[in-house]
PLY file of the C-alpha trace (Angstrom):
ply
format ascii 1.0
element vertex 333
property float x
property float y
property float z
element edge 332
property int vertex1
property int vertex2
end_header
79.17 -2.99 -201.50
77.21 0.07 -201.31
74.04 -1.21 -202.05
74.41 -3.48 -199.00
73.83 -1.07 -197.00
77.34 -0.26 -195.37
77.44 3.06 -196.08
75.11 5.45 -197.52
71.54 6.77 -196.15
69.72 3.92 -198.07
66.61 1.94 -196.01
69.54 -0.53 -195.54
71.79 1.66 -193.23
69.40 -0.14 -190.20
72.32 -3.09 -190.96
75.11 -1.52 -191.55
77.15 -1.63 -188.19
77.09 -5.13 -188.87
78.32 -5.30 -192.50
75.05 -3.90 -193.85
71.65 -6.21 -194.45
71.80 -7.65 -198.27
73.87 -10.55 -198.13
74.80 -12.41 -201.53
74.37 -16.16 -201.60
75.36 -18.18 -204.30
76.39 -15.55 -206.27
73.14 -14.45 -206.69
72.02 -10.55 -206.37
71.50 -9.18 -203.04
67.42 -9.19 -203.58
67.48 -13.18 -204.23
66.86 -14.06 -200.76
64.52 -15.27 -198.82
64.05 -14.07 -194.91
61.76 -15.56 -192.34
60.80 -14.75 -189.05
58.70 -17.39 -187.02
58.20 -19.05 -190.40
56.16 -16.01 -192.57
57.56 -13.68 -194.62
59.95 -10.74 -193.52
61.38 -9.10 -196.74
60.81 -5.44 -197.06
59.73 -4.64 -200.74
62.08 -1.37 -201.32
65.56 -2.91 -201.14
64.82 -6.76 -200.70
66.32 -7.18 -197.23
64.80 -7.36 -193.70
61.57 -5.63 -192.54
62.04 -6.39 -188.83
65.37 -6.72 -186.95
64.91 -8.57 -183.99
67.68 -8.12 -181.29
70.37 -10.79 -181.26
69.28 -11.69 -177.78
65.80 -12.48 -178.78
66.52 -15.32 -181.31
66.28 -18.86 -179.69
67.71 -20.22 -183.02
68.26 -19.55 -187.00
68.99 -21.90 -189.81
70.73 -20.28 -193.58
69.76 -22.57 -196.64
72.12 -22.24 -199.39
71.53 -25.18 -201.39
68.03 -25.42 -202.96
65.06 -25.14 -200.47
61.90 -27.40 -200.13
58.88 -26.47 -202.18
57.83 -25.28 -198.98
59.63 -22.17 -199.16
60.16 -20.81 -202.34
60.49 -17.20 -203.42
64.74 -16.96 -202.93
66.77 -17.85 -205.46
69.80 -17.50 -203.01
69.54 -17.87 -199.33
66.93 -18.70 -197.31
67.25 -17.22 -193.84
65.01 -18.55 -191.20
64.89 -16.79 -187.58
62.90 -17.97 -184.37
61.57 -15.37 -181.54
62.19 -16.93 -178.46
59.44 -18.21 -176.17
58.28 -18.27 -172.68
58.17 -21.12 -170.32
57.56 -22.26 -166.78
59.99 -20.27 -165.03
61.10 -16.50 -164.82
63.62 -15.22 -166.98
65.54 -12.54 -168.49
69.30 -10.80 -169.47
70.02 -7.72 -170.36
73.29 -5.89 -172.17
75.14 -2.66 -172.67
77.83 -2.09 -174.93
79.73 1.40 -174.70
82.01 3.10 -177.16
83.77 6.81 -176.75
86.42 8.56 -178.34
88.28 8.70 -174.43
91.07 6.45 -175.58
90.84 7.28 -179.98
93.97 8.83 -180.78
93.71 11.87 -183.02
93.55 11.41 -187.09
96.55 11.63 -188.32
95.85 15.36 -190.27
93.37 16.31 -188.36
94.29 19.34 -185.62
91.50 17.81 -182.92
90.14 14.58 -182.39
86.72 14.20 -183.27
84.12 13.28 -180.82
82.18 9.90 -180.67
79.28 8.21 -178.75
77.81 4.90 -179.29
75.44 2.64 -176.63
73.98 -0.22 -177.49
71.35 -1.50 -174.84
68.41 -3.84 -174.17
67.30 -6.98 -172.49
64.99 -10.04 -172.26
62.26 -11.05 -170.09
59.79 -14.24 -170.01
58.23 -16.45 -167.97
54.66 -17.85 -167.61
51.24 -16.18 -167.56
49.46 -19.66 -166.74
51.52 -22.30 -165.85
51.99 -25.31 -168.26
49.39 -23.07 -170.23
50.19 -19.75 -171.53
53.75 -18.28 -171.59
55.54 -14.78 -172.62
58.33 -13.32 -173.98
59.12 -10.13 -174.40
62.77 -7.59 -175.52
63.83 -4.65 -176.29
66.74 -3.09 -177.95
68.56 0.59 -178.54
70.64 1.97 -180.04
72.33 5.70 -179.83
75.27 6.99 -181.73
76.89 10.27 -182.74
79.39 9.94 -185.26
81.57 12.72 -187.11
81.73 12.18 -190.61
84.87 12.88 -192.61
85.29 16.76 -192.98
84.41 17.98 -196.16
84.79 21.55 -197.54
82.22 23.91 -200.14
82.37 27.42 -201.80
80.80 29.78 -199.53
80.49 34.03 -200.58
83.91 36.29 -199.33
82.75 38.66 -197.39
83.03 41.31 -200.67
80.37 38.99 -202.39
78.25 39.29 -199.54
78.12 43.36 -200.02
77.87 42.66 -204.19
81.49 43.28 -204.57
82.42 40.20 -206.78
86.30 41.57 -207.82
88.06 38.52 -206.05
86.91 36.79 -209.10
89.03 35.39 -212.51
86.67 36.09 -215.00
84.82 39.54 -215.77
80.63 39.80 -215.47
78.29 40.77 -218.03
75.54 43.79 -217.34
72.26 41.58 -218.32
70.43 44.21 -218.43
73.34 46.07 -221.52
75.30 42.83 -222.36
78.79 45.41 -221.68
81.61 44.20 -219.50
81.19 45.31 -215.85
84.78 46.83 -216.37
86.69 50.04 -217.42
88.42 49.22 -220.90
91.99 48.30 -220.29
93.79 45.46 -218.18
91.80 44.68 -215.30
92.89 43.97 -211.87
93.79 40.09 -212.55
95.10 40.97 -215.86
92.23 40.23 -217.82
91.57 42.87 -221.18
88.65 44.62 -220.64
87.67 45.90 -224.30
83.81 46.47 -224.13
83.18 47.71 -220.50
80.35 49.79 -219.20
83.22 51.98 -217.22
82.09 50.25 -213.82
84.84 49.41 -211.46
85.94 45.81 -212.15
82.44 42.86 -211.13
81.35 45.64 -208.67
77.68 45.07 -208.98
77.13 47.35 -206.08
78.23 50.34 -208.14
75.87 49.59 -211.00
73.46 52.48 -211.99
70.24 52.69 -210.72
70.62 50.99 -207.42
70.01 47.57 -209.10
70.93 44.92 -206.21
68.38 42.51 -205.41
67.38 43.42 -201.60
66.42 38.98 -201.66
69.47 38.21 -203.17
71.64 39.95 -200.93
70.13 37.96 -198.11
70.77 34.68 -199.60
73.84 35.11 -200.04
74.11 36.57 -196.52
72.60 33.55 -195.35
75.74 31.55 -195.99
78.64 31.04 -193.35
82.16 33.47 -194.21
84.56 31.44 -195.45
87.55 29.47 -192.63
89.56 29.41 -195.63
91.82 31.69 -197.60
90.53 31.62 -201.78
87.44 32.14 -203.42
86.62 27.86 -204.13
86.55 25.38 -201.27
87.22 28.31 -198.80
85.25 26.54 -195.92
85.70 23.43 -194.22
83.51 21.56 -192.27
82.58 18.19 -190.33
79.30 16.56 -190.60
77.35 14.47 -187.72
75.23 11.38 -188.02
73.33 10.82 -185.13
71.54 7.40 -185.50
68.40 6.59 -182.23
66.92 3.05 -182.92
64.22 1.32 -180.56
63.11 -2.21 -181.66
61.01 -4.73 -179.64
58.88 -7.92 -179.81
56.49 -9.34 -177.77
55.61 -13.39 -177.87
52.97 -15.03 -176.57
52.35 -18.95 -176.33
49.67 -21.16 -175.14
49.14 -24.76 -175.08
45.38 -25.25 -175.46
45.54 -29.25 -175.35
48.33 -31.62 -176.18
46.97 -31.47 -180.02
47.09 -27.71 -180.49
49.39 -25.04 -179.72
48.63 -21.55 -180.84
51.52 -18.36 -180.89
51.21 -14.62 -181.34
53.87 -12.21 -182.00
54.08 -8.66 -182.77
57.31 -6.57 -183.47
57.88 -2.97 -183.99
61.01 -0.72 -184.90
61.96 2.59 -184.79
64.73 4.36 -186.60
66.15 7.57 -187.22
69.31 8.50 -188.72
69.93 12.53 -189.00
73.38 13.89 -191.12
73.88 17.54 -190.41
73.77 20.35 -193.04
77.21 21.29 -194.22
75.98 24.53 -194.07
74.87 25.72 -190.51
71.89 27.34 -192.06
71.54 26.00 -195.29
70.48 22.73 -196.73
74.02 21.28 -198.36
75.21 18.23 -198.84
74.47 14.73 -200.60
72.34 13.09 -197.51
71.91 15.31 -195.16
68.64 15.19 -193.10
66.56 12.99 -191.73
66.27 9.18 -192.65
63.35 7.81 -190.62
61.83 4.56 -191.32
58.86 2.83 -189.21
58.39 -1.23 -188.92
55.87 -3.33 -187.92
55.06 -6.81 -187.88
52.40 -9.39 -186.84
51.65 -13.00 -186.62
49.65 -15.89 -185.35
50.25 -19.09 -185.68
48.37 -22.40 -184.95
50.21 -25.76 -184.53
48.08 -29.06 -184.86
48.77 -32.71 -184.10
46.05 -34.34 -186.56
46.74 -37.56 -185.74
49.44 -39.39 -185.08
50.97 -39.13 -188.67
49.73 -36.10 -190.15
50.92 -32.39 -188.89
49.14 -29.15 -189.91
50.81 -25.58 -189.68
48.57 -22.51 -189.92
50.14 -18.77 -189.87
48.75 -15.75 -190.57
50.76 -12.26 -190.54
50.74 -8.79 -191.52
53.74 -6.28 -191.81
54.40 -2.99 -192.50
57.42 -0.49 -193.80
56.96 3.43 -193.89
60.38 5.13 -194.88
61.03 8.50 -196.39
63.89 11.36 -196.05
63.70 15.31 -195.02
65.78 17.97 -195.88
67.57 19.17 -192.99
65.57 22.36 -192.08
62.74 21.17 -193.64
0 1
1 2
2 3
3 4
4 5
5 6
6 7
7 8
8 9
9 10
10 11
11 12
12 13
13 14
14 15
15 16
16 17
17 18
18 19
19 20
20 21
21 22
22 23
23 24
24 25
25 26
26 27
27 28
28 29
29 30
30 31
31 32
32 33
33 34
34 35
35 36
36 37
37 38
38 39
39 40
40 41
41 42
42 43
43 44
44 45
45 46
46 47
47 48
48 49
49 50
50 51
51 52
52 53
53 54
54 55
55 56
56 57
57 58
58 59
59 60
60 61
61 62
62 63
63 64
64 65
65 66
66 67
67 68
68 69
69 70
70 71
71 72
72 73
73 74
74 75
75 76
76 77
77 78
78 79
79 80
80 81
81 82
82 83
83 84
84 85
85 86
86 87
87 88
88 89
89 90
90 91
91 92
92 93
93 94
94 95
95 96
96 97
97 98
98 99
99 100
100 101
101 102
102 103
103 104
104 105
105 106
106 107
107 108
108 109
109 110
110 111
111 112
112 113
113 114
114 115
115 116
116 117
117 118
118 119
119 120
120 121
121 122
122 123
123 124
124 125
125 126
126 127
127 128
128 129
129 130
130 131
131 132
132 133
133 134
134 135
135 136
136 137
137 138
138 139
139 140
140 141
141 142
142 143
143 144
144 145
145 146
146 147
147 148
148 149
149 150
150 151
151 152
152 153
153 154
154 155
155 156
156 157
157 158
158 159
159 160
160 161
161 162
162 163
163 164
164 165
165 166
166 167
167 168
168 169
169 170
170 171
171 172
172 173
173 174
174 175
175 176
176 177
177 178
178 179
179 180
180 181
181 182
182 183
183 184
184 185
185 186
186 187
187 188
188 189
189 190
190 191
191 192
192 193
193 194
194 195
195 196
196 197
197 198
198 199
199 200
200 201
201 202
202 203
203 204
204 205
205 206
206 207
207 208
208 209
209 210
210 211
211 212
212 213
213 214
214 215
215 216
216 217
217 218
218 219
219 220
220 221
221 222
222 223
223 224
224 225
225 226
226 227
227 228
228 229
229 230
230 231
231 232
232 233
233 234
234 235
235 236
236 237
237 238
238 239
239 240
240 241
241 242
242 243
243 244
244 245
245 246
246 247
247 248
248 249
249 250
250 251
251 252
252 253
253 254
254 255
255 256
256 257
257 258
258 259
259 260
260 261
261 262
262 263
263 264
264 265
265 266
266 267
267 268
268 269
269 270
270 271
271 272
272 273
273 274
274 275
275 276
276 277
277 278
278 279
279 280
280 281
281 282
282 283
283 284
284 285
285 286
286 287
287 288
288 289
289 290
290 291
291 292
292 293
293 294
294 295
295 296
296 297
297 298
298 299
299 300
300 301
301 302
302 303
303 304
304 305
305 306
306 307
307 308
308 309
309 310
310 311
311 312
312 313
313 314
314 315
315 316
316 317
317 318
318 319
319 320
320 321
321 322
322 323
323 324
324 325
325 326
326 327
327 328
328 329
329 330
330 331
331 332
């Protein structure tokens, strides 16, 4: 649905190459869940779904709950979704991916005279190892993401080139002097057979002929401003394609350390970076439902303390902090 995230410019598009990020368990809404990250919280408050996204080849393990959760948990009336950064250990190790997409081997859209153009690269890795052996350990990743994308073309009503000078006669219906209230006409049948009975004697919607030199010098330029039509008519007469460029950075860095066989004590932070920009469909003129810029900023901490009390009784301590800045800009802005 669209409120997953799967399309749109909502704070969920960060999930929706992979289906979008609000999931619907037990047929409950898509803000009924419950995520986790290394056990503490990671719900964003604007949408209900996932503050950070850690890459795929970060997690060392995740576990869904569908059925009802321990006490423990709480909050999520459907899922509970529990992800694990991995961690470091004694030896050196790492991966690292790239996935690449084109539009080499697309063939063209069936009504479409060219094929459109299309980018996508997908790219990161993994590194850990130890700081102090059998002591302290890392883990660290990183993952991009690039794409350009056409969007479907589209077309809007854009000023002839006669509207441009004032001359509005291409259109169906006749204009009004404001400034008299008479027809801009000469009385008879107008050009596109309209009866002109209580003109001002002006040719037919030629506001450039108008007494007194009345054109507004701004208005002029606005509509000047606008691109001359691709298309024959007066409504829809140009057609365009859009581009949505999406650039996303993400990474997390882990530390671990065993400070006696009783305690063991982890930090993590994670931050994210995302940007998805939709072109004007005007080339200088903000048009368009969601065009602009859709940039959104996450961050996350935590540290966690692990205790062996004795031999029967186990004590978990976290503490975290996260944070989600989003907002949109016109394009031109």
């Amino acid at each position: 649905g669209f409120s997953s995230g799967v399309s749109g410019n909502a704070e969920t598009y960060r999930g929706r190459n992979t289906g979008g990020a609000a999931l619907s368990v037990n047929g409950q809404r898509t803000q009924a869940n419950n995520f986790l990250l290394d056990g503490v919280d990671n719900n964003e408050s604007l949408v209900n779904t996932i503050n950070v996204f850690p890459s795929a080849e970060a997690i060392q393990e995740f576990r869904v709950q569908t059925s009802t959760a321990p006490a423990e948990f709480g909050r999520g009336g459907g899922g509970i979704i529990n992800s694990v950064i991995k961690s470091g250990r004694n030896d050196f190790f790492g991966s690292a991916f790239l996935f690449l997409r084109n539009d080499n081997l697309d063939a063209r859209p069936t009504f479409n005279s060219t094929k459109n153009e299309f980018r996508r690269s997908q790219f990161g890795g993994t590194v850990g190892g130890p700081v102090w052996k059998d002591k302290i350990f890392f883990f660290a990743d990183y993952e991009g993401l690039r794409q350009f994308l056409p969007l479907n073309a589209e077309t809007a009503t854009v000023p002839t080139s006669l509207m441009r000078t004032g001359n509005f006669s291409q259109l169906d219906r006749i204009l009004t002097d404001p400034l008299t209230g008479l027809q801009i006409c000469t009385p008879g049948t107008t050009p596109v057979g309209l009866t002109c009975s209580n003109g001002n004697g002006v040719a037919f919607n030629r506001l450039d002929q108008l007494p007194g030199n009345r054109l507004n010098s701004v208005g002029l330029a606005y509509l000047q401003a606008f691109p001359l039509p691709t298309r024959s008519g007066i409504f829809n007469n140009f057609e365009t394609t859009r581009n949505e460029t999406t650039e996303q950075n993400t990474y997390d860095i882990r530390i671990d350390a065993s400070l006696h066989d009783s305690n063991h004590l982890f930090g993590r932070w994670s931050q994210g970076f995302f940007a998805q920009v939709v072109t004007s469909r005007l080339p200088e003129l903000p048009a368009g439902f969601g065009s602009g810029t859709n940039p959104i900023r996450t961050k996350g901490g935590v540290i966690g303390l692990s205790t062996a009390v004795t031999t029967t009784l186990f004590n978990e301590f976290r503490i975290q902090a996260s944070r989600l800045s989003y907002g949109f800009t016109p394009p031109f802005f």
